[in-house]
Backbone as JSON, one array per atom type, in Angstrom:
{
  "sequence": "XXXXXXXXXXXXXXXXXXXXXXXXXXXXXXXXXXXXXXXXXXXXXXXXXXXXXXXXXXXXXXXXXXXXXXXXXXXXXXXXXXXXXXXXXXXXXXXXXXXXXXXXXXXXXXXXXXXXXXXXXXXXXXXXXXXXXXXXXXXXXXXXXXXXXXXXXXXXXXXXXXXXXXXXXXXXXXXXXXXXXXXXXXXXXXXXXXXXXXXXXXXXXXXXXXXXXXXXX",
  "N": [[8.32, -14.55, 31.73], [7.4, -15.95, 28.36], [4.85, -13.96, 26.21], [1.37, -14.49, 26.27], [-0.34, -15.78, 23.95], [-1.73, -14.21, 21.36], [-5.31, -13.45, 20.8], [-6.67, -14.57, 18.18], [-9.39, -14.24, 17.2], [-10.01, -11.69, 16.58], [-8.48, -10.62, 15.1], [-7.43, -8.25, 13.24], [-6.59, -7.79, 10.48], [-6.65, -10.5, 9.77], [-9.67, -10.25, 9.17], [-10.16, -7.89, 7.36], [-8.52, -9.08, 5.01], [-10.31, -11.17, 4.58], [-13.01, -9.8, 4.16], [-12.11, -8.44, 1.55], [-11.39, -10.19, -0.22], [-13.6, -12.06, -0.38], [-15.1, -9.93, -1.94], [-13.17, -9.74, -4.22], [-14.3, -12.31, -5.03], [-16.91, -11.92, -5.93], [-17.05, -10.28, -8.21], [-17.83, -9.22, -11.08], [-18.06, -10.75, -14.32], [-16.63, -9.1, -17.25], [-17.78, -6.33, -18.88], [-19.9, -5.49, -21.82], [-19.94, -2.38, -22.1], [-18.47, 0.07, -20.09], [-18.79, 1.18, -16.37], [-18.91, 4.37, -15.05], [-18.19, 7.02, -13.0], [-18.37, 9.71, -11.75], [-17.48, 10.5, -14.63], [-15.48, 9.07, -14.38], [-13.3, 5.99, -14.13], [-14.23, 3.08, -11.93], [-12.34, 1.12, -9.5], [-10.77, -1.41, -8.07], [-8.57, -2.37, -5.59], [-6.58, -5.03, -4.04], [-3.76, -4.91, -0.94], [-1.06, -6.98, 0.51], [1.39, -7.05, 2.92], [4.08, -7.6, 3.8], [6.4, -7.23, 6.42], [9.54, -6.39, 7.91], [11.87, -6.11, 10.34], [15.52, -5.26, 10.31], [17.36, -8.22, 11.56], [15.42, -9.5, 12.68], [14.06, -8.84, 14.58], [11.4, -7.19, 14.88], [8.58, -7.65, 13.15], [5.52, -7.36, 10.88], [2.35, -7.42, 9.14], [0.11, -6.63, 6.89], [-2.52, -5.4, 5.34], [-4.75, -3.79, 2.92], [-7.51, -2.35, 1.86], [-8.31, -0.91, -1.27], [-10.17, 1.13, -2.74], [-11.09, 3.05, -5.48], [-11.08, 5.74, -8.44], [-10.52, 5.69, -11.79], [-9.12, 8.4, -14.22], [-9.05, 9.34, -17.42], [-6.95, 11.78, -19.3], [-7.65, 14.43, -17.61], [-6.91, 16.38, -14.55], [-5.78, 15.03, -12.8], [-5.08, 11.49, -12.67], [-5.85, 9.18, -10.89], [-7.66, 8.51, -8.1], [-7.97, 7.52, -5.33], [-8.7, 5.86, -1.52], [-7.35, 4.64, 1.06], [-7.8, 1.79, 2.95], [-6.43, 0.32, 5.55], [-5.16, -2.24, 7.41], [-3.02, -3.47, 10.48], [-0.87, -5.6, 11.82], [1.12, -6.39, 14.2], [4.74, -6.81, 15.24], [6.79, -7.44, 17.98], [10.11, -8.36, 19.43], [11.52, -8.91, 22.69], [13.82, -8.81, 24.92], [13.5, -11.93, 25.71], [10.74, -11.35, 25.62], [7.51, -11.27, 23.59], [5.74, -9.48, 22.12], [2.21, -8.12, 20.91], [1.26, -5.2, 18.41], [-2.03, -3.58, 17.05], [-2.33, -1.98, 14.31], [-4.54, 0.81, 12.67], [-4.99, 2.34, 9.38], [-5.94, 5.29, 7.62], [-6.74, 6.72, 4.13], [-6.13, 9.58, 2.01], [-5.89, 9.06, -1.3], [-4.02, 10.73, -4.4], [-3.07, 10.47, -7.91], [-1.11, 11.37, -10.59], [-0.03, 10.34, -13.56], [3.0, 10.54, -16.32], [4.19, 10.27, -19.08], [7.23, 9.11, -20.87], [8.65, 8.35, -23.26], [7.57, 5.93, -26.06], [8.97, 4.08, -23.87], [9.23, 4.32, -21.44], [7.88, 5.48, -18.73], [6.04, 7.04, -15.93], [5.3, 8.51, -12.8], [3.52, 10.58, -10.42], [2.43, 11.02, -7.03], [0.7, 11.09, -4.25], [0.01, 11.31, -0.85], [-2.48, 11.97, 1.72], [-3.01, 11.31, 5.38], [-4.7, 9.12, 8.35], [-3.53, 7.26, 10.81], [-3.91, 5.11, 13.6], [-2.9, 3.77, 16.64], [-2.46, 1.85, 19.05], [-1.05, 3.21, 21.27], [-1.39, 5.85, 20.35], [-2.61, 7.9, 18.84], [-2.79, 9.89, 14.67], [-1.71, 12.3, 11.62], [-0.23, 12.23, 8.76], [1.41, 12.57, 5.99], [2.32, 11.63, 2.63], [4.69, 11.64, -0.34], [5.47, 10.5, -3.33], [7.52, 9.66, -6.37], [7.83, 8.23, -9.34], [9.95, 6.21, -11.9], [8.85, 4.24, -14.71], [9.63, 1.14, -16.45], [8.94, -0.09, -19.58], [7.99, -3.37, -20.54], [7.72, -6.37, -22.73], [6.14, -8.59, -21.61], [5.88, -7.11, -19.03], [5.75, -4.49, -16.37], [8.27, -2.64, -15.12], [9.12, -0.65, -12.12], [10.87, 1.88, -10.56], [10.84, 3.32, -7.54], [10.57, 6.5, -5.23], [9.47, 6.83, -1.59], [8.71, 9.56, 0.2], [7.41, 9.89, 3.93], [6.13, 11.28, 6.22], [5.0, 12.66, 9.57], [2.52, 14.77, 9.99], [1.52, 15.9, 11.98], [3.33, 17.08, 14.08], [4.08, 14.71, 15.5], [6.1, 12.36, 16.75], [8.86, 10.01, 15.87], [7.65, 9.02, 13.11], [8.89, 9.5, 10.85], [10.05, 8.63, 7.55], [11.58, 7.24, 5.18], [11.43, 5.29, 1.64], [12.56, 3.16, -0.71], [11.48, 2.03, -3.45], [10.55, -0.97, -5.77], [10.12, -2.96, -8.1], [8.2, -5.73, -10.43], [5.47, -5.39, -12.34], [2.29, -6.83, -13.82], [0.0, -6.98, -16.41], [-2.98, -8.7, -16.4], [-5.5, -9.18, -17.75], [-7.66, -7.22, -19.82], [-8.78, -5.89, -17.97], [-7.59, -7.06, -15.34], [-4.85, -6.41, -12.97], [-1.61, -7.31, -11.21], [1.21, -6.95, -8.74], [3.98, -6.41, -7.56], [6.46, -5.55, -5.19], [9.44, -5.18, -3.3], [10.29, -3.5, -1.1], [12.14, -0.9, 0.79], [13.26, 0.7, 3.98], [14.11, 3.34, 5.58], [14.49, 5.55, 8.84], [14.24, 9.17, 8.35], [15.56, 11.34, 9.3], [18.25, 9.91, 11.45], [19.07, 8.15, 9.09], [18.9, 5.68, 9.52], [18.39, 2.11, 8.85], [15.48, 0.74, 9.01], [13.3, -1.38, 7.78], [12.43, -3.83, 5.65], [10.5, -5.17, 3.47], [7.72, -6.47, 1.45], [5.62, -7.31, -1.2], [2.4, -7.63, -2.59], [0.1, -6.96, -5.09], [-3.03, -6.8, -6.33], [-4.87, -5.81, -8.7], [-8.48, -4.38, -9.71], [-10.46, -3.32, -12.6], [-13.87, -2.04, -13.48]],
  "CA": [[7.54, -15.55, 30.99], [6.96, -14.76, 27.13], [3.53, -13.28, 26.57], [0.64, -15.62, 25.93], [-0.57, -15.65, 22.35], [-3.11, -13.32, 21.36], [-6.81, -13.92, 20.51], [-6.86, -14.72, 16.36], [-10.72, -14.0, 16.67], [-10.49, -10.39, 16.63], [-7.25, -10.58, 14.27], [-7.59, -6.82, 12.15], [-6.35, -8.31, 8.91], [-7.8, -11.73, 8.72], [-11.04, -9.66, 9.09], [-9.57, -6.81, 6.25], [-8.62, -9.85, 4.13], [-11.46, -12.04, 4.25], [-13.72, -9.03, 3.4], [-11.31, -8.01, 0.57], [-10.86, -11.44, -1.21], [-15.24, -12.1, -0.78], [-15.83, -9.1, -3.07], [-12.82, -10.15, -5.45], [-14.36, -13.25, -5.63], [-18.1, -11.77, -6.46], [-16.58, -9.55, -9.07], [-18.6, -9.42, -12.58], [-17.64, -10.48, -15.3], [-16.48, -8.34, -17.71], [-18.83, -6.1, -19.58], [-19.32, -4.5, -23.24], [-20.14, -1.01, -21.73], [-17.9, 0.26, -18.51], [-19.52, 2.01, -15.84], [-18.82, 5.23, -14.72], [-18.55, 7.5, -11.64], [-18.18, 11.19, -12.11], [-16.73, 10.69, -15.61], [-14.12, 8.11, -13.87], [-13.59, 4.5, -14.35], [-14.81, 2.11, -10.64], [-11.35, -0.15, -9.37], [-10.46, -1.96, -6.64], [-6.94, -2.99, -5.49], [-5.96, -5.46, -2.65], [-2.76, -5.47, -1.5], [-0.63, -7.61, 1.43], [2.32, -6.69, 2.69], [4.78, -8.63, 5.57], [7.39, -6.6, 6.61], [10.29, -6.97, 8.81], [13.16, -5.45, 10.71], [16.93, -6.21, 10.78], [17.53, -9.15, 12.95], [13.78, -10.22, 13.04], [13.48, -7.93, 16.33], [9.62, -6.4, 14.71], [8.08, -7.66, 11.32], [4.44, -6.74, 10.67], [1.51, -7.78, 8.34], [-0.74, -5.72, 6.77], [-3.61, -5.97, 4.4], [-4.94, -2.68, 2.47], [-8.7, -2.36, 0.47], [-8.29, 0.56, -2.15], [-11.37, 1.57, -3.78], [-10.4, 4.21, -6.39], [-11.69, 5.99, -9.76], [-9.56, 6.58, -12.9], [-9.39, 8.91, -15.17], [-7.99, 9.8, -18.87], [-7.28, 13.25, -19.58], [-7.53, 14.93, -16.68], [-5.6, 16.77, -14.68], [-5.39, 13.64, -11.58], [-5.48, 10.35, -13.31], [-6.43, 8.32, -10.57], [-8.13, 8.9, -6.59], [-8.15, 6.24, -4.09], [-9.31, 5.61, -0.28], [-6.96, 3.6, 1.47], [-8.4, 1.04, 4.27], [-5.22, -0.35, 6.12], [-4.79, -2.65, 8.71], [-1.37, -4.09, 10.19], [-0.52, -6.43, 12.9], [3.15, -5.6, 14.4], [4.74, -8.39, 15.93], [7.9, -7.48, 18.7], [10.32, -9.63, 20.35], [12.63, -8.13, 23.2], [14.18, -9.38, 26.44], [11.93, -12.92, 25.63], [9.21, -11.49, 25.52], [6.69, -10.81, 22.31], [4.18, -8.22, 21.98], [1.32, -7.8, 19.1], [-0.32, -4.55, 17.97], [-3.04, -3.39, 15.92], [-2.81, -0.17, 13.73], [-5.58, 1.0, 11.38], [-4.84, 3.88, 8.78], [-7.35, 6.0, 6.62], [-6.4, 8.11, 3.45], [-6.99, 9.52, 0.76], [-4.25, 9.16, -2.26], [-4.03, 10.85, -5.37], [-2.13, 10.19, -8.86], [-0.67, 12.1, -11.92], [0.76, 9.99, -14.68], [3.75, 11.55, -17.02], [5.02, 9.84, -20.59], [8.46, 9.94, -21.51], [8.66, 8.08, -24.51], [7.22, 4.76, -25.83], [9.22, 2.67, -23.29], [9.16, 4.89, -20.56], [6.83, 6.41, -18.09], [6.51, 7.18, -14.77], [3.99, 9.15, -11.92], [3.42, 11.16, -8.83], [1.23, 10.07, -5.93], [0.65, 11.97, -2.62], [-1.26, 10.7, 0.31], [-2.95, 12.51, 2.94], [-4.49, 10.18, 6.2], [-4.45, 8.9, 9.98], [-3.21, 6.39, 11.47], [-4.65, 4.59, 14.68], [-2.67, 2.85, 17.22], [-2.75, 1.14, 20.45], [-0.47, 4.21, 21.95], [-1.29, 6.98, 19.97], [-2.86, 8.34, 16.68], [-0.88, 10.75, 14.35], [-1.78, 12.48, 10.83], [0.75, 11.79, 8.58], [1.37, 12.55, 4.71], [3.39, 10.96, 1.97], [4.49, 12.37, -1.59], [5.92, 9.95, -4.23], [7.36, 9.64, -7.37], [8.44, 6.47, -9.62], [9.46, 5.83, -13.05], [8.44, 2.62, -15.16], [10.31, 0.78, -18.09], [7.62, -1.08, -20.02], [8.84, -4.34, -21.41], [6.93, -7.1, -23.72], [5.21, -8.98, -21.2], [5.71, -6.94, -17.89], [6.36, -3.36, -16.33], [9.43, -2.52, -13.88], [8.92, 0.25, -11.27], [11.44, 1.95, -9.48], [10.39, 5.06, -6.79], [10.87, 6.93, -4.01], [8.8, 7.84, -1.0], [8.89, 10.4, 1.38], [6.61, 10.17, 4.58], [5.96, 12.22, 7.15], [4.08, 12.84, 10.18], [2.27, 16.2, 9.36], [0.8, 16.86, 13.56], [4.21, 17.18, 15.07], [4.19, 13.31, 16.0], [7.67, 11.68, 16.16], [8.92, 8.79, 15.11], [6.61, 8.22, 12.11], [9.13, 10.42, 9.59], [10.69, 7.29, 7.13], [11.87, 7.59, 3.58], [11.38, 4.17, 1.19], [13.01, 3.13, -1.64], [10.29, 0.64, -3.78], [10.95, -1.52, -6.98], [9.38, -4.18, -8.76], [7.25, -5.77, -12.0], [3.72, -5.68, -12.38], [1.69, -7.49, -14.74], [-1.63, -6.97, -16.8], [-3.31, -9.97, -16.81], [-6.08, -8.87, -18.77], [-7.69, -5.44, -19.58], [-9.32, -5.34, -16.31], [-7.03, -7.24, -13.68], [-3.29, -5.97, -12.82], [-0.84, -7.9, -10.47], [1.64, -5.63, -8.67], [5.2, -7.23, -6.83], [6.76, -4.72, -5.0], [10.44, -4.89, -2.67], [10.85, -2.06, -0.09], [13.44, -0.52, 2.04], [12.65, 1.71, 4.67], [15.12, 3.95, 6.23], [14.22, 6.91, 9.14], [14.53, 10.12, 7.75], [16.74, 11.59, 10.43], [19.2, 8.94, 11.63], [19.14, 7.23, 7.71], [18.78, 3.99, 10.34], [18.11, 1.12, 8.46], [14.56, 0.15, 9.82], [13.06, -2.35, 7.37], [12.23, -4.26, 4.4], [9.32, -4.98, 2.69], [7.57, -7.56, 0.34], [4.2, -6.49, -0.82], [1.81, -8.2, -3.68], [-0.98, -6.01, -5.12], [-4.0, -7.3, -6.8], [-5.78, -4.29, -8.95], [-9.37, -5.07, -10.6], [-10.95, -2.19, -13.29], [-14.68, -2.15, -13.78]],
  "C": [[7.07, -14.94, 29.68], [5.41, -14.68, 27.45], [2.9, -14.0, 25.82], [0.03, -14.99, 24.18], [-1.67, -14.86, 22.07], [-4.06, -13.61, 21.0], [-6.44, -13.69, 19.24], [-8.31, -14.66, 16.42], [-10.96, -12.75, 16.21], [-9.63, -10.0, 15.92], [-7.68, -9.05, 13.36], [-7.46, -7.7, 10.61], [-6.84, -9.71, 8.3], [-9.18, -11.26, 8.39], [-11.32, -8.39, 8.11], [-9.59, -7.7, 4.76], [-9.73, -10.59, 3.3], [-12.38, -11.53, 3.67], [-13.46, -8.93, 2.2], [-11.49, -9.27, -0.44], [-12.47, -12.16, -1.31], [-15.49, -11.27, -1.9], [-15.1, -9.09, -3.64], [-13.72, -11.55, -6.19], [-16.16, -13.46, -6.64], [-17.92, -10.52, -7.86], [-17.48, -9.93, -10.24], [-18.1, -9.85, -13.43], [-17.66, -9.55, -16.18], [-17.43, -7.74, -18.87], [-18.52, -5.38, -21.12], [-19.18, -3.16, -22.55], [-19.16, -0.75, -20.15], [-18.95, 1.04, -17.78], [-18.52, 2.96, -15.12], [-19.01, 6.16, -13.69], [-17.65, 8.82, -11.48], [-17.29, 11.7, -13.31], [-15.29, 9.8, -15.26], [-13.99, 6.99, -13.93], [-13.4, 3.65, -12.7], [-13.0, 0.94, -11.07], [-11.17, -0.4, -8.31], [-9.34, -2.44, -6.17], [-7.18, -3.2, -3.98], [-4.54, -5.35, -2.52], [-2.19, -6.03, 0.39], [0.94, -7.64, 1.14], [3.15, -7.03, 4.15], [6.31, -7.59, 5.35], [8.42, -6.58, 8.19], [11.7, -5.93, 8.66], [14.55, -6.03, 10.95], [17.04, -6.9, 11.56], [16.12, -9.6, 13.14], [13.34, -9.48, 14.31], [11.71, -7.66, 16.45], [9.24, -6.88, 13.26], [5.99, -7.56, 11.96], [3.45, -7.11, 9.67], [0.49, -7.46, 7.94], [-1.61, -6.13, 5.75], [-4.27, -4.31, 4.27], [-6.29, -3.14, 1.43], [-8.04, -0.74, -0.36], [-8.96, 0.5, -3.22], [-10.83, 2.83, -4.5], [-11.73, 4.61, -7.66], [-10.17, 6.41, -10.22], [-9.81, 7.0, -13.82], [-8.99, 9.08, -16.74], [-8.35, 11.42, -19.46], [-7.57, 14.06, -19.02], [-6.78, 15.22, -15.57], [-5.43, 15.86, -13.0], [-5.93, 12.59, -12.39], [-6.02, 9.09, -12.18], [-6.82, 9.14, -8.66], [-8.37, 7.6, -6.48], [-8.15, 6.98, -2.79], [-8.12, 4.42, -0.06], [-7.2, 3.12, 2.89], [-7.25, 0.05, 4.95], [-5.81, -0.96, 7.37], [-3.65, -3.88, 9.25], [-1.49, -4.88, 12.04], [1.12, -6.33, 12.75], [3.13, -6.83, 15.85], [6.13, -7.77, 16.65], [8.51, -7.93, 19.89], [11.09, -8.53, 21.31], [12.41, -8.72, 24.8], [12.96, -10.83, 26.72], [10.68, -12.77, 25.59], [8.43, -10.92, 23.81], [5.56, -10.05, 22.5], [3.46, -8.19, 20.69], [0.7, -6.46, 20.0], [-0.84, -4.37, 17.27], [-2.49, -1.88, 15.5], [-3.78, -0.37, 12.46], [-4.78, 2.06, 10.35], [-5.63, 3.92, 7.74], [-6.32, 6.96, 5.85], [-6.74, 7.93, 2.44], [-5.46, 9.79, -0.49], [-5.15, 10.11, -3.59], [-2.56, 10.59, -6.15], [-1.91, 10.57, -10.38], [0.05, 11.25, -12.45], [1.34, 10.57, -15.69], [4.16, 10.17, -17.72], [6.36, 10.73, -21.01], [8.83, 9.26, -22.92], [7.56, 6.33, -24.78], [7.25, 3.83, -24.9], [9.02, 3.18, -21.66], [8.42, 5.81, -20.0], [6.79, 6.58, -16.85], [5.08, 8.11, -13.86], [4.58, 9.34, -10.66], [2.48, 11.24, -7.87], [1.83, 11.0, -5.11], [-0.75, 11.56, -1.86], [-1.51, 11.11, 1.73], [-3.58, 11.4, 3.82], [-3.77, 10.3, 7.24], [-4.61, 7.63, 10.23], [-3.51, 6.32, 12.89], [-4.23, 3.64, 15.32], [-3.02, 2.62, 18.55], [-2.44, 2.53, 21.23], [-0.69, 5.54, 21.74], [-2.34, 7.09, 18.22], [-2.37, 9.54, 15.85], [-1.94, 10.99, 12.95], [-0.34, 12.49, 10.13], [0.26, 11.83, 6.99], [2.63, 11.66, 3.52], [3.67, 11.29, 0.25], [5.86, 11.2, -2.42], [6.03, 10.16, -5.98], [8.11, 8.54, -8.14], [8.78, 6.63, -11.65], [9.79, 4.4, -13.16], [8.77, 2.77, -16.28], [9.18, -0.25, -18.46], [8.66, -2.16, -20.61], [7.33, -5.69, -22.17], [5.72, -7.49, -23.06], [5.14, -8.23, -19.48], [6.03, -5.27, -17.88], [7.5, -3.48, -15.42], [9.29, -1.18, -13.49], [10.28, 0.42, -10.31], [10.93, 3.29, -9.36], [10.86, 5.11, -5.74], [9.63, 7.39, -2.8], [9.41, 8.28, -0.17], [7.48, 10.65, 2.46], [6.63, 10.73, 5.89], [4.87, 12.8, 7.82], [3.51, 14.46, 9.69], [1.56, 17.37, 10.93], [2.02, 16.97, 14.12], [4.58, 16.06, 15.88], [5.74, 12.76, 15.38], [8.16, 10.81, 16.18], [8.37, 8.02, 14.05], [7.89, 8.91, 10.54], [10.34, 8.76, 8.97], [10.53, 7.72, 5.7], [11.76, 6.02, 2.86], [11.86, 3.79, -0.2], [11.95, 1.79, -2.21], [10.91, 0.47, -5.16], [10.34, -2.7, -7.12], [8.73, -4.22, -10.08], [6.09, -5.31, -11.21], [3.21, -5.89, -13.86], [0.13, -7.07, -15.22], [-2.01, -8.4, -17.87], [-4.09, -10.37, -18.18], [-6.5, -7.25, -18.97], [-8.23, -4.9, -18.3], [-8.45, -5.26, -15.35], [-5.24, -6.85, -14.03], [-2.89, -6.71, -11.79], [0.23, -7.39, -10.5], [3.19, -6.63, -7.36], [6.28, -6.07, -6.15], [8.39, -5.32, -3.4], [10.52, -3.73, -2.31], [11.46, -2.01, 0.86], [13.15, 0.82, 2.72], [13.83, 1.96, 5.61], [14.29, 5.2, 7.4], [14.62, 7.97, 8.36], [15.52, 10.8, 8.41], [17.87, 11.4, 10.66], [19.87, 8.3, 10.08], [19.36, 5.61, 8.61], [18.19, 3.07, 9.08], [16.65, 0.16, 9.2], [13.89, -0.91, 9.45], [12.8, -2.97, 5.98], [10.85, -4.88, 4.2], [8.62, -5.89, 1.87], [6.0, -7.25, 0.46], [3.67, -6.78, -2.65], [0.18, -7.65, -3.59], [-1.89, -6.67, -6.36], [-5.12, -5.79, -7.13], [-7.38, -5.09, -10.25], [-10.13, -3.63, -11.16], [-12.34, -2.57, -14.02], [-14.72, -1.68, -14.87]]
}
């Protein structure tokens, strides 16, 4: 008999979201003076991200806060906190299963100029992940370049992630690409396509679709 539907009261991500999209919507307007926080500029990025496996077998739905500071001229241009939480959806032999995972980390990010049109950056993210079965430390080291164009950017990168406690099955490599837009000088809008392969096998595990909402005090 498939498996009865799960409680939507206690849902992780409508309760990630709903928080997330309250304090976009109490946001300030924009000021003459910025404010400041250890010489760093205060931002906030949502982002939501549905993801899915060949054949529909497992797709997944996540929702991410990322409080950050950025800098200019220093030697990390930006620090973030990332607040994850994902609902994983799998079908097999009729039946369906949901779980919850949380994950905590902490990112950083170096930006590099290669000419007017071209630029690019390196991100690395230490944190832990929190599931039903298990919990796991787990790092991730990226790098991407970006073609600027009139009214948009284009991003293509690579990650590499990897459990870092000896936990297995978490090691997955990702190929990401997309625009992103600046709306105004504050808000950014971020469109992202990903492909996720094991690292190991090079299995084909999933794809990706993932829309990021960045706001700069």
């Amino acid at each position: 008999m498939p498996a009865a539907a799960p409680d939507r009261s206690a849902h992780p991500i409508a309760a990630c979201a709903a928080v997330a999209l309250a304090g976009l919507s109490a946001l300030p307007a924009p000021a003459q003076a910025d404010p400041a926080v250890a010489g760093g500029r205060p931002r906030i990025a949502v982002e939501f991200e549905f993801e899915r496996a060949p054949g529909g077998r497992e797709s997944g739905l996540s929702a991410t806060v990322i409080p950050g500071l950025q800098w200019q001229d220093a030697w990390v241009d930006r620090a973030e906190i990332l607040l994850q939480a994902e609902r994983e959806r799998e079908r097999e032999d009729g039946l369906t299963r949901y779980e919850n995972e949380r994950k905590l980390g902490l990112r950083l990010r170096k930006n590099f100029r290669l000419d007017a049109a071209w630029r690019g950056y390196l991100r690395g993210l230490v944190g832990r992940a929190f599931g039903p079965d298990e919990a796991y430390d787990y790092a991730y080291a990226e790098t991407a370049l970006i073609r600027r164009f009139e009214h948009a950017d284009w991003m293509v990168g690579y990650r590499f992630v990897r459990a870092i406690d000896g936990s297995e099955g978490h090691d997955t490599d990702k190929l990401r690409l997309g625009p992103s837009f600046d709306l105004d000088e504050r808000r950014e809008l971020e469109f992202r396509w990903v492909r996720t392969w094991d690292a190991r096998t090079r299995d084909h595990e999933s794809d990706s679709l993932i829309v990021e909402f960045a706001y700069k005090f």
